[in-house]
GUNUMAR-460118 format. One record per atom (N, C-alpha, C): residue number from 0; residue in one letter; x, y, z. Coordinates in Angstrom, 3 decimals. Example, Ala and Ser with C-alpha at 12.3 -4.5 7.8 and 13.67 -1.06 7.14 Angstrom:
BEGIN
> num,residuo,u,v,w
> 0,a,13.190,-5.690,7.800
> 0,a,12.300,-4.500,7.800
> 0,a,13.200,-3.300,7.800
> 1,s,12.850,-2.250,7.080
> 1,s,13.670,-1.060,7.140
> 1,s,12.900,0.030,7.870
This chain:
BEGIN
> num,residuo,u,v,w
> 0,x,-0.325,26.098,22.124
> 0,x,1.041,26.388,21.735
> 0,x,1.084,27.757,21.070
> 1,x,2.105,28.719,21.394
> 1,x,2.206,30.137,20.681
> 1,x,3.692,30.414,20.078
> 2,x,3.094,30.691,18.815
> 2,x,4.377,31.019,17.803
> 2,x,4.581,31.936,18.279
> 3,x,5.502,33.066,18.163
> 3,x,5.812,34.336,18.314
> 3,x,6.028,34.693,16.485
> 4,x,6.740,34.092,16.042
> 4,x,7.798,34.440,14.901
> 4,x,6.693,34.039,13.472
> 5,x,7.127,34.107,12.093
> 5,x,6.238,33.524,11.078
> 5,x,7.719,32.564,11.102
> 6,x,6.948,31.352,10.717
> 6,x,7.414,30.343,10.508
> 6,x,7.618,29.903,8.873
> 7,x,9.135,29.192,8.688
> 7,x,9.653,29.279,7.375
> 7,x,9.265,27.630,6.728
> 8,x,9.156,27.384,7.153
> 8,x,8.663,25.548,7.207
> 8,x,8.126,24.929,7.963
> 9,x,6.936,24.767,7.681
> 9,x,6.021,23.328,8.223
> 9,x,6.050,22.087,7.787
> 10,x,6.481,21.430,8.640
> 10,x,6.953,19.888,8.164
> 10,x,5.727,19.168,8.823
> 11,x,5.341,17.722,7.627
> 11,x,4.020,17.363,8.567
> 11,x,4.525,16.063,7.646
> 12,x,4.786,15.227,9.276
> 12,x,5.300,13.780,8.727
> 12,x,4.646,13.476,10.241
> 13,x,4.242,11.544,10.079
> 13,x,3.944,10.933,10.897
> 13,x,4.772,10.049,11.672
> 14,x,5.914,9.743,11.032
> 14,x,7.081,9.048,11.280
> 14,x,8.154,10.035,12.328
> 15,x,7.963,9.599,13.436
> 15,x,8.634,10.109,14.716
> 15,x,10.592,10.388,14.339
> 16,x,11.071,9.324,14.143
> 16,x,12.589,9.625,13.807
> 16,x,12.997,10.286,12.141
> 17,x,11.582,10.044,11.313
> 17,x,11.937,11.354,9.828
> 17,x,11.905,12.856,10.006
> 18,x,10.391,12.757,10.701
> 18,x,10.262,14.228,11.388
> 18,x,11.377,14.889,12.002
> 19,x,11.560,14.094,12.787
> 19,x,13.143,14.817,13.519
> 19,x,14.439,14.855,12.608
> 20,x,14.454,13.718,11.635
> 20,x,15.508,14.012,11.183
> 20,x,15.566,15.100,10.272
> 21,x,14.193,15.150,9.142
> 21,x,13.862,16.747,8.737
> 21,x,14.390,18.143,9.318
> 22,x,13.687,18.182,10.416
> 22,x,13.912,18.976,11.355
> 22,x,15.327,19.142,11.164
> 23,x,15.980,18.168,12.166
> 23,x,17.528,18.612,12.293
> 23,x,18.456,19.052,11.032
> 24,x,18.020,18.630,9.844
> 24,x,18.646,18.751,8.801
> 24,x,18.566,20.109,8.204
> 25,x,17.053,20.622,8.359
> 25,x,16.484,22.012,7.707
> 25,x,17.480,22.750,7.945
> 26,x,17.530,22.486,9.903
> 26,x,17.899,23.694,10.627
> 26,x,19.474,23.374,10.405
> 27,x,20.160,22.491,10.311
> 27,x,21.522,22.467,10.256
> 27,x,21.667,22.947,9.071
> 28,x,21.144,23.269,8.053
> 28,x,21.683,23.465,6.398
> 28,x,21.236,24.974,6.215
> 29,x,20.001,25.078,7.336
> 29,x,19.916,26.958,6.193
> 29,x,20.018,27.752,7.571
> 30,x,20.712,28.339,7.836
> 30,x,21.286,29.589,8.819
> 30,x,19.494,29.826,9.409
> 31,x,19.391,30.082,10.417
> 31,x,18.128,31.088,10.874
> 31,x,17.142,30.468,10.490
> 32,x,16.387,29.518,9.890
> 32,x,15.706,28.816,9.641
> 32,x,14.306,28.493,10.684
> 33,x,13.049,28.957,10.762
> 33,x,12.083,28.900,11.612
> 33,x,11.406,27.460,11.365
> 34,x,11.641,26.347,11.838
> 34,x,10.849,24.986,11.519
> 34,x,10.136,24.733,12.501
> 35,x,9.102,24.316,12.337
> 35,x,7.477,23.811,13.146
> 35,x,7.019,22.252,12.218
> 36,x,7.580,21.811,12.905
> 36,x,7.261,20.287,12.786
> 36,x,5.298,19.605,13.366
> 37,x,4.850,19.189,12.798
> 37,x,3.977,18.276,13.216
> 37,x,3.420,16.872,13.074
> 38,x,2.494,16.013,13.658
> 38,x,2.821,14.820,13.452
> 38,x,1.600,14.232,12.672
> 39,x,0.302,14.651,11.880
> 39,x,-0.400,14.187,11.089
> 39,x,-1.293,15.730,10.504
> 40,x,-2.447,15.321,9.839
> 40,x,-3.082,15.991,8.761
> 40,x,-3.583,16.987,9.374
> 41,x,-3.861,16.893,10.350
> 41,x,-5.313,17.812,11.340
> 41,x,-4.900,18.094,12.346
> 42,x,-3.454,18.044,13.064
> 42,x,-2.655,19.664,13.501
> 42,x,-2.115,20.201,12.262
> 43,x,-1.605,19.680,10.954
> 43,x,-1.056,20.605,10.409
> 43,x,-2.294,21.847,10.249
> 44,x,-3.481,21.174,9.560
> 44,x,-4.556,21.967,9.497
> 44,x,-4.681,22.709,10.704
> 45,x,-4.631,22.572,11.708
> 45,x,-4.868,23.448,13.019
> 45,x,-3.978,24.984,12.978
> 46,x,-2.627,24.280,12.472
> 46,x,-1.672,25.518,12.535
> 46,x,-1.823,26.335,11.589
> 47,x,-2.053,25.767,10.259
> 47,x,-2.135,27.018,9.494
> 47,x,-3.635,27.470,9.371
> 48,x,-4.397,27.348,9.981
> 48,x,-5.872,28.106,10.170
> 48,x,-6.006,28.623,11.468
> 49,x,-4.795,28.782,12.342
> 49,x,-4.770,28.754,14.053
> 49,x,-6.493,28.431,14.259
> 50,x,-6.014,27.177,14.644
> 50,x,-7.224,26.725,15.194
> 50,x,-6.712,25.743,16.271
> 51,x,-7.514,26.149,17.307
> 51,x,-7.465,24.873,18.433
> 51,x,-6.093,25.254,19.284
> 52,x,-5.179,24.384,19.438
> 52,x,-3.731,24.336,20.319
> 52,x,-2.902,25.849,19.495
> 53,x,-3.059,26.362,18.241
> 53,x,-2.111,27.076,17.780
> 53,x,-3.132,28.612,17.396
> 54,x,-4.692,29.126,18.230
> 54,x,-5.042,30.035,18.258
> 54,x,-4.508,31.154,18.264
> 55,x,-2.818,30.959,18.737
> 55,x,-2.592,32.197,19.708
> 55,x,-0.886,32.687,18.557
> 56,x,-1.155,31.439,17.051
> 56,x,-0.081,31.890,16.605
> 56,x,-0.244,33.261,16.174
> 57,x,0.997,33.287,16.185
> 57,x,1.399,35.477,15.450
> 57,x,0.757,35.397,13.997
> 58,x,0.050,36.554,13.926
> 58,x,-0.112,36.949,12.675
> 58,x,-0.869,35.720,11.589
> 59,x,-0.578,35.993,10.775
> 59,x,-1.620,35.117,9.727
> 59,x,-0.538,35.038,8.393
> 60,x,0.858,35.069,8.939
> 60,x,1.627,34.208,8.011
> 60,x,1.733,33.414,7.846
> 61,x,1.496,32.922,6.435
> 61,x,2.132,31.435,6.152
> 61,x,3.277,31.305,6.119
> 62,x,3.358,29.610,6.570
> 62,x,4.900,29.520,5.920
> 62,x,5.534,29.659,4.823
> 63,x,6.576,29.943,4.642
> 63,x,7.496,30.161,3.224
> 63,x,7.253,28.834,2.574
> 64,x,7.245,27.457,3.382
> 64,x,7.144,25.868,2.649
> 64,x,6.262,24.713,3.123
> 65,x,5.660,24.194,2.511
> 65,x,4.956,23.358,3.523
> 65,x,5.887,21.638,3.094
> 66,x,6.403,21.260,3.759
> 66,x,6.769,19.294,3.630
> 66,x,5.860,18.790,3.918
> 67,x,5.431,17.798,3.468
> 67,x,3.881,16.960,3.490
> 67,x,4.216,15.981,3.587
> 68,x,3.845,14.828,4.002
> 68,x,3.588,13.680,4.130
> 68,x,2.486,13.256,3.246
> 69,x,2.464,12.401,2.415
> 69,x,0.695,11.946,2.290
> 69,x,-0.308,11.336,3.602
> 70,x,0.395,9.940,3.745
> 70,x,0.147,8.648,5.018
> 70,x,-0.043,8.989,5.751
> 71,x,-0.925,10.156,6.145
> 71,x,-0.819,10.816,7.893
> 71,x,-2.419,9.985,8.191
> 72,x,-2.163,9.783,9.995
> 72,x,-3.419,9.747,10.525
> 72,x,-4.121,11.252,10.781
> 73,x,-5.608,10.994,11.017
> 73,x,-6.333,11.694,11.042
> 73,x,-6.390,12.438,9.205
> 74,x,-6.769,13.610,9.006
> 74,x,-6.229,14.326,7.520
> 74,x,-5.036,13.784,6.584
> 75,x,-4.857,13.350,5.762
> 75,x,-4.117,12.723,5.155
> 75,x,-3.560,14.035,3.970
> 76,x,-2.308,13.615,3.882
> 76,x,-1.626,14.976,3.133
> 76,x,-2.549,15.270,1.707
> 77,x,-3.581,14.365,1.250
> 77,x,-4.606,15.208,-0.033
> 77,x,-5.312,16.324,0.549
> 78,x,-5.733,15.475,1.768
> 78,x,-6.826,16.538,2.390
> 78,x,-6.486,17.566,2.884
> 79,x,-5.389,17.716,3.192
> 79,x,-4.487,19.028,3.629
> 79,x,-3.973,20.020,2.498
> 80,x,-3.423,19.011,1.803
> 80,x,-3.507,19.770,0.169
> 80,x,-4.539,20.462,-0.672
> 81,x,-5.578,19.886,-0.082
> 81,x,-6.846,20.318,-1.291
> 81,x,-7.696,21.827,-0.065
> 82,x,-7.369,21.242,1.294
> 82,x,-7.852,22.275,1.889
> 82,x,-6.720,24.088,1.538
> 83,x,-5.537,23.353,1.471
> 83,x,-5.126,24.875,1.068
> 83,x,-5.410,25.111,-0.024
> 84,x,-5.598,24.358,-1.106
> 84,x,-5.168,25.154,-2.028
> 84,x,-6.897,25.709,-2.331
> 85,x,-8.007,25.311,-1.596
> 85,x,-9.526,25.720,-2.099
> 85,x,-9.554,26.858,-1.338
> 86,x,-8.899,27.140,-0.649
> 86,x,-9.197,29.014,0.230
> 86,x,-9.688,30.027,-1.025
> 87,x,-9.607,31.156,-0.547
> 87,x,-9.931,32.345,-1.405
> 87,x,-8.910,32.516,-1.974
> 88,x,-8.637,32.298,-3.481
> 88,x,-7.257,33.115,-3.995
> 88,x,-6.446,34.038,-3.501
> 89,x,-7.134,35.006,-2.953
> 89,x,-6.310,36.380,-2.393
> 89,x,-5.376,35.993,-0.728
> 90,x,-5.830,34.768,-0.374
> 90,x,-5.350,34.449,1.132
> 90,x,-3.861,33.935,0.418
> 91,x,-2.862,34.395,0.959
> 91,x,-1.785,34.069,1.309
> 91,x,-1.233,32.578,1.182
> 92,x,-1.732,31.756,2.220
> 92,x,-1.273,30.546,2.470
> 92,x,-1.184,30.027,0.805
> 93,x,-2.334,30.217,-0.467
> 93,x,-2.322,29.776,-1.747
> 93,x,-1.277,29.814,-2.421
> 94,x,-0.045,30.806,-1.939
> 94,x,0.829,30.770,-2.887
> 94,x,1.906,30.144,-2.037
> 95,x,1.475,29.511,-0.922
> 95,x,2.825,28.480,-0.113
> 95,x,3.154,27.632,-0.983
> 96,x,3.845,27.126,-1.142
> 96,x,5.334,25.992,-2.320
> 96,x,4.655,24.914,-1.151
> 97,x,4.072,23.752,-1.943
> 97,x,3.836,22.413,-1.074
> 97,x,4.394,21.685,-1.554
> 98,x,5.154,20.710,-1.132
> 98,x,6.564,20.386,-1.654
> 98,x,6.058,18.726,-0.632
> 99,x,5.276,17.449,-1.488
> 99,x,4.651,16.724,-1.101
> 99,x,6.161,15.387,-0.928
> 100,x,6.400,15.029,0.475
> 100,x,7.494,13.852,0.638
> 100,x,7.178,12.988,1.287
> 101,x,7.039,11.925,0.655
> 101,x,6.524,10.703,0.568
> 101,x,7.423,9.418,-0.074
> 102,x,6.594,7.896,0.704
> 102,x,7.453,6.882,0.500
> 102,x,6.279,6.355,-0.823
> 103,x,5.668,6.851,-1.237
> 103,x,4.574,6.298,-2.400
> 103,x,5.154,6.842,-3.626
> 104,x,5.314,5.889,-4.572
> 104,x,6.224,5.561,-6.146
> 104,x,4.905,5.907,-6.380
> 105,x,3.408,5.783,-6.428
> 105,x,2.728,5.302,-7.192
> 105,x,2.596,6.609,-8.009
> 106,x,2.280,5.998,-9.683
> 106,x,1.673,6.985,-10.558
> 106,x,0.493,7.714,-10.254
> 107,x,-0.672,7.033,-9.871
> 107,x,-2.020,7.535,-9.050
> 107,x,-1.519,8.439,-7.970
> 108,x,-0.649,8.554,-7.538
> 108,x,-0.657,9.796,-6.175
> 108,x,0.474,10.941,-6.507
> 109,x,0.804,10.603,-7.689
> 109,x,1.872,11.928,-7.696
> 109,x,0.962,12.710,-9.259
> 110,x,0.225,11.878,-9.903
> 110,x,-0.677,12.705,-10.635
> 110,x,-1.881,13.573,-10.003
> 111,x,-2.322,12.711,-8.730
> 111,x,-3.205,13.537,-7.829
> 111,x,-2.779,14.934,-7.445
> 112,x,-1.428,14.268,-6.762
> 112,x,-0.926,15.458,-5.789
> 112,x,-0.785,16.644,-7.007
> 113,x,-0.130,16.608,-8.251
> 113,x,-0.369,17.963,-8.745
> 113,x,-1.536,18.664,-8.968
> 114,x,-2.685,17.741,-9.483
> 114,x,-3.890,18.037,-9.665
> 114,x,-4.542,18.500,-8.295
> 115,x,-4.232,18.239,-7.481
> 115,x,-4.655,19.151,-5.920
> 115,x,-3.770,20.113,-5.757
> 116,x,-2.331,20.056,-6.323
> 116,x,-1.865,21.647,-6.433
> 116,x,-0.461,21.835,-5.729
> 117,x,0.010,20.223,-5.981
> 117,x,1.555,20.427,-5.544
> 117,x,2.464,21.443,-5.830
> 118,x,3.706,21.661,-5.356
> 118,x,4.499,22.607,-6.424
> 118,x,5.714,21.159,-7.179
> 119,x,5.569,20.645,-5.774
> 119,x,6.578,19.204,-6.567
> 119,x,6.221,17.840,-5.330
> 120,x,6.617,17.067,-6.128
> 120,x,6.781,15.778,-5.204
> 120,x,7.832,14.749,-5.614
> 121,x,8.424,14.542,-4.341
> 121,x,9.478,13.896,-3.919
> 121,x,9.579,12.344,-3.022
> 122,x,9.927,11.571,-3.475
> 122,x,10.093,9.855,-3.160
> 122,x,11.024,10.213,-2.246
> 123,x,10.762,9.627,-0.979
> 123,x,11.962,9.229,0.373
> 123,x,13.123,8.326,-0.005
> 124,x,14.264,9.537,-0.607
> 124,x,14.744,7.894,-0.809
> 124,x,15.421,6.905,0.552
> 125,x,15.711,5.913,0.462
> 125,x,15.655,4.607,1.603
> 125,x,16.926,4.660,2.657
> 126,x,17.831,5.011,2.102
> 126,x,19.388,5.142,2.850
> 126,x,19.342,6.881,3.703
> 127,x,19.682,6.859,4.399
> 127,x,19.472,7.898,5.533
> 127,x,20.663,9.494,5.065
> 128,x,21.872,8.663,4.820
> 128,x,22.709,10.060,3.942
> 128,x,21.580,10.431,2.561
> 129,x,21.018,9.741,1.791
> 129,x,20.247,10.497,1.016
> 129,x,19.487,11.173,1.244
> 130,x,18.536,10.184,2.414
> 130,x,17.222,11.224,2.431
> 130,x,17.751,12.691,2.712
> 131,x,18.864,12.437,4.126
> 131,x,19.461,14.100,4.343
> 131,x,19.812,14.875,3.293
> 132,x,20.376,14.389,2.323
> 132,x,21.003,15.133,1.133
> 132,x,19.392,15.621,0.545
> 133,x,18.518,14.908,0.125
> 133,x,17.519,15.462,-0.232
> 133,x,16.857,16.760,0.517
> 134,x,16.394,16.522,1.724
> 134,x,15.971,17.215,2.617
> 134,x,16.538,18.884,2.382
> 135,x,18.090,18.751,2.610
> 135,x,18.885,19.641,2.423
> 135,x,18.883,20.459,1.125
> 136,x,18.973,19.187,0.141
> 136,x,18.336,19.893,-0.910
> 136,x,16.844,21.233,-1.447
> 137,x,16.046,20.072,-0.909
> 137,x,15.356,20.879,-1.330
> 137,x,14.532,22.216,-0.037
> 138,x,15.591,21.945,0.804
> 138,x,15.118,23.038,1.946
> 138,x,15.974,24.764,1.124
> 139,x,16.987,24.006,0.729
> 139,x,17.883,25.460,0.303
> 139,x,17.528,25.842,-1.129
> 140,x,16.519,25.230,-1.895
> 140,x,15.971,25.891,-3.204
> 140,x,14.900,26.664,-2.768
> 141,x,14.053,25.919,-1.954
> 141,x,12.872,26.412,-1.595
> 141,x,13.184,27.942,-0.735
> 142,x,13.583,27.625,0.034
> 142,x,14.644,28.790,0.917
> 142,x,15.177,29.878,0.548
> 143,x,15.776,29.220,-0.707
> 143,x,17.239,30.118,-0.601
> 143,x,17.548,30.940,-2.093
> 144,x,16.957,30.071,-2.866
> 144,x,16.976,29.911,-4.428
> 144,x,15.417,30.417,-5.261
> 145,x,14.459,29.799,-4.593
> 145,x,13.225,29.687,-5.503
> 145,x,13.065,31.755,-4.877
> 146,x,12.183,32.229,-6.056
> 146,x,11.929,33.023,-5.675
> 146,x,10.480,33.503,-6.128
> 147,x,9.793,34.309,-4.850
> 147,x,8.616,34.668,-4.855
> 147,x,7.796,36.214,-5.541
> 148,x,8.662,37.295,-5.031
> 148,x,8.774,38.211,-5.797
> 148,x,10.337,39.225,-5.733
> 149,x,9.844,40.171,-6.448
> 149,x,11.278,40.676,-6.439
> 149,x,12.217,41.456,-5.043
């Protein structure tokens, strides 16, 4: 698969109709919006190390955001987490916003996830207008609002 463009969000959910609904939501809420969806731990890892199916992406930008899943088959969103954030300080991808969304309440995984180097984590909530409202939410802080430098 070949990017052309740097991509503004990587979404990495295992759930076939969230993924998409992510997706559709990103792109309906922030104008111009570059989203690259995938479906567990180890393509996300593929894409942002172009490795394997995504060799041939452009350049060696990261995305502006990463959405995580934890529950993925294959790499599970720690292991994806802990692999970015152990690179070389000076690489790029370290200062991507991982923005961990998940159906796990538990205290044990949202103390992890910072300690591997979240920027935040977020509970799915259950009713489908929320989750969108969330989604939306936090696509247009991350996006639109948070800022990186001047």
């Amino acid at each position: 698969m070949t990017q052309l463009e740097p991509v503004d969000i990587l979404v990495v959910e295992d759930n076939d109709s969230q993924r998409a609904s992510i997706v559709h939501t990103l792109q309906k809420a922030i104008p111009d919006v570059l989203v690259i969806a995938v479906k567990d731990g180890t393509e996300a890892l593929d894409f942002l190390f172009s490795r394997k199916a995504w060799t041939d992406r452009a350049g060696e930008d990261p995305p502006r955001l990463i959405l995580l899943d934890l529950a993925l088959p294959g790499a599970d969103g720690f292991s994806v987490l802990g692999q970015i954030r152990s690179i070389e300080p000076q690489d790029a991808l370290t200062l991507t916003p991982v923005v961990i969304f998940t159906d796990s309440q538990s205290a044990g995984d949202i103390s992890k996830s910072y300690r591997c180097g979240a920027n935040s984590y977020i509970i799915k909530p259950l009713s489908y207008p929320d989750f969108q409202t969330v989604v939306e939410t936090v696509g247009q802080y991350w996006m639109a609002h948070n800022r990186t430098s001047c």
